[in-house]
C-alpha positions as CSV (number, residue, x, y, z in Angstrom):
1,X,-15.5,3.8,-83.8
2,X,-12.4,5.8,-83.5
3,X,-10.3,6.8,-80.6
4,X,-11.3,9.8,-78.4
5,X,-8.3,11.8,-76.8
6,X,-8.3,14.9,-74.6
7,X,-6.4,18.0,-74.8
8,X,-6.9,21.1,-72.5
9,X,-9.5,24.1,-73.9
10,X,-8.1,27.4,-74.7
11,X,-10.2,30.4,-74.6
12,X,-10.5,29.5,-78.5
13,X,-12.9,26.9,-77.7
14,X,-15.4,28.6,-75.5
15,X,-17.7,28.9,-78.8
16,X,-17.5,24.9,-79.1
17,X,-18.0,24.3,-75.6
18,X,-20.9,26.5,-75.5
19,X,-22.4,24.8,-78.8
20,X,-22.1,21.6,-76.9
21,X,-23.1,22.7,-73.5
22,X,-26.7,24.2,-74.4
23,X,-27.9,21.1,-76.0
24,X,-26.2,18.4,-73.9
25,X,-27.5,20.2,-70.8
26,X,-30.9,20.5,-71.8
27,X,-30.9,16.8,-73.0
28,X,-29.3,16.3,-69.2
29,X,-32.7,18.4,-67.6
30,X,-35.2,17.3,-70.4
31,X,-37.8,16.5,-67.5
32,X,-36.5,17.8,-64.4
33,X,-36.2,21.6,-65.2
34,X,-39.7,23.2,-65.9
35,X,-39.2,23.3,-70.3
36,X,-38.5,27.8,-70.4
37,X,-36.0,27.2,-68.3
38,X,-33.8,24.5,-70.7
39,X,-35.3,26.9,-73.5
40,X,-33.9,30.0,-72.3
41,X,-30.5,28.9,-72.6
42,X,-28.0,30.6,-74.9
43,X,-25.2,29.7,-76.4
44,X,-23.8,33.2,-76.1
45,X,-24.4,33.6,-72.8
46,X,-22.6,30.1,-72.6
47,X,-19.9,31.2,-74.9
48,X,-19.5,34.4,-72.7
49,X,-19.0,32.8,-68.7
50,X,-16.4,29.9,-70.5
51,X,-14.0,32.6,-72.4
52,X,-14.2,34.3,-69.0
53,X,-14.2,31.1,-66.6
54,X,-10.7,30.1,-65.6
55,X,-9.6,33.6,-65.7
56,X,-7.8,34.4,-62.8
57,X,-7.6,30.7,-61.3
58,X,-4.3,28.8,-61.9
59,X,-6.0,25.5,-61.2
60,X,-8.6,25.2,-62.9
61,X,-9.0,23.3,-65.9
62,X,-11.2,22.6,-69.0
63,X,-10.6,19.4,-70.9
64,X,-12.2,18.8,-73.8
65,X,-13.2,14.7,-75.4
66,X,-12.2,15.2,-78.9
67,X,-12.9,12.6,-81.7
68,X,-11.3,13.6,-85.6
69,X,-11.4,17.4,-84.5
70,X,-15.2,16.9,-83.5
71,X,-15.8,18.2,-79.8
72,X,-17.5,14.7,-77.7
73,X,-17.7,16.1,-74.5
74,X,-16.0,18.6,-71.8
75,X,-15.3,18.2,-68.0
76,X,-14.3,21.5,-66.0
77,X,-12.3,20.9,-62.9
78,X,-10.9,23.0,-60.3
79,X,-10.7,23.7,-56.2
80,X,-13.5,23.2,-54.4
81,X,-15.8,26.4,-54.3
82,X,-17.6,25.2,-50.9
83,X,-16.8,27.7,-48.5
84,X,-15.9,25.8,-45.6
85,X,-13.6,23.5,-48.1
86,X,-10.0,22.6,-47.0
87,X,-7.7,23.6,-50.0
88,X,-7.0,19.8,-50.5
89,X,-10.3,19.0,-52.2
90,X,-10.9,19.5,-55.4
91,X,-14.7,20.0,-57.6
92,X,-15.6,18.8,-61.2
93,X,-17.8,21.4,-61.5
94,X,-19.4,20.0,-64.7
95,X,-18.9,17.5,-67.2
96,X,-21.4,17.3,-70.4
97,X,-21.2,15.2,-73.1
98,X,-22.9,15.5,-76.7
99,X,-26.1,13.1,-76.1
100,X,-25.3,11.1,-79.4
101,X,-21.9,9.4,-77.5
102,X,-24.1,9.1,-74.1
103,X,-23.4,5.3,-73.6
104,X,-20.4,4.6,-75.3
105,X,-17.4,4.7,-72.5
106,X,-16.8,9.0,-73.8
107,X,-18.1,9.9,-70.5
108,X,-16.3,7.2,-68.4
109,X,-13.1,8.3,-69.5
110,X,-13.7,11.3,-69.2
111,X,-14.8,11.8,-65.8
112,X,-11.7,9.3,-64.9
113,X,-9.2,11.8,-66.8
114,X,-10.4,15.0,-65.0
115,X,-10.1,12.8,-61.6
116,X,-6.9,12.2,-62.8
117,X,-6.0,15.9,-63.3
118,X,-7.3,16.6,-59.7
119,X,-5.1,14.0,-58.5
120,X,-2.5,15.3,-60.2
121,X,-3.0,18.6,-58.9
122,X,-2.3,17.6,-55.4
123,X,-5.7,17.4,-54.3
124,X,-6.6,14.6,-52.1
125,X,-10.8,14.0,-52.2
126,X,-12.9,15.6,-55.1
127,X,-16.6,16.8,-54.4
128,X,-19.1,17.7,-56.8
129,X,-22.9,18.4,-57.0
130,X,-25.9,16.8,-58.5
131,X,-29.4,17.8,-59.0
132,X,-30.9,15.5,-56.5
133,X,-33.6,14.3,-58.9
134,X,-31.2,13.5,-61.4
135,X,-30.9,9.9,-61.2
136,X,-28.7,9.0,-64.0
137,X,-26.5,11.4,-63.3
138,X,-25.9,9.4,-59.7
139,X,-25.9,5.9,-61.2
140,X,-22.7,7.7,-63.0
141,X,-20.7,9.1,-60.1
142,X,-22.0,6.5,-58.3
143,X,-20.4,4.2,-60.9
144,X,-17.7,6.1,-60.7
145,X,-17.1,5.2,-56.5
146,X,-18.3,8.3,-56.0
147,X,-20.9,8.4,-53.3
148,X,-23.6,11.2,-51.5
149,X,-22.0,12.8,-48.7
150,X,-25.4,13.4,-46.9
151,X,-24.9,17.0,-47.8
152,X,-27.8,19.4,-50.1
153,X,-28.2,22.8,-50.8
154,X,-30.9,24.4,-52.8
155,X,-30.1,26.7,-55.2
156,X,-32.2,29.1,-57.6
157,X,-32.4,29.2,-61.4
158,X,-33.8,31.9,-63.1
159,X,-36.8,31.8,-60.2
160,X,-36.5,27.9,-60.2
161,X,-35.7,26.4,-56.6
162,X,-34.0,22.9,-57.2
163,X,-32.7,20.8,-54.5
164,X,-28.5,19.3,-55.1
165,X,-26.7,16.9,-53.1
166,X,-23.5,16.8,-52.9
167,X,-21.2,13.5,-53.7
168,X,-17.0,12.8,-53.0
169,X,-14.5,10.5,-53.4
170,X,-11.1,10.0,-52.3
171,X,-8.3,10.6,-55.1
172,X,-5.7,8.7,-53.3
């Protein structure tokens, strides 16, 4: 298998990382979101809030897991948007990878690269949330040396109440 490498998006590539997020997110919720919500999905709508996304905010970042020109993966990365966040922690606010490299170190080095960017941003802990009933998506962070904070929040999807807990690390 070839290399992988990562490069920063432009707003070029929000048609790419919306063809990539739809699918990859409804592989990611196959099971835990009721089936019209992971249908009603569009990759327009996608395409739409990542053109418009880091607009405006000078640290935040979309980096894209590339293989031969073919888009693996994306992780987007930026401060923390918890409100009572001190400005020194940072949030991967998603990461999604196409489900045929699930498995194959991709997502690893990924996640480890876009920790790296934080870091290099001068942030000094990283947060990020999961849906609470995701469980591989823990085993990941939790992988990772991320762990739960003890902190949740539920949120609402389209009329769909799901519970998130939130994990962190230390980028030091």
């Amino acid at each position: 298998m070839a290399p992988h490498s990562f490069r920063l998006a432009t707003p070029a590539d929000a048609r790419r990382i919306a063809e990539l997020h739809v699918p990859a997110w409804r592989a990611a919720y196959h099971g835990l979101l009721p089936d019209a919500l992971l249908a009603s999905q569009s990759v327009d709508t996608r395409e739409r809030q990542w053109r418009q996304w880091n607009e405006g905010h000078a640290l935040r970042r979309i980096w894209l897991a590339e293989r031969e020109g073919a888009l693996l993966g994306f992780a987007a990365t930026g401060p923390s948007r918890d409100r009572d966040a001190a400005t020194s922690i940072g949030e991967v606010y998603a990461i999604y990878l196409d489900p045929e490299v699930i498995g194959t170190g991709v997502g690893r080095a990924l996640f480890a690269h876009a920790n790296e960017t934080l870091r290099g941003l001068g942030f000094t802990r990283a947060m990020l949330w999961v849906l609470e009933s995701n469980a591989r998506s823990r085993r990941f962070y939790e992988a990772a040396g991320w762990r739960a904070d003890g902190t949740r929040k539920t949120e609402t999807l389209q009329g769909v109440e799901v519970v998130e807990v939130r994990y962190a690390c230390a980028l030091s």
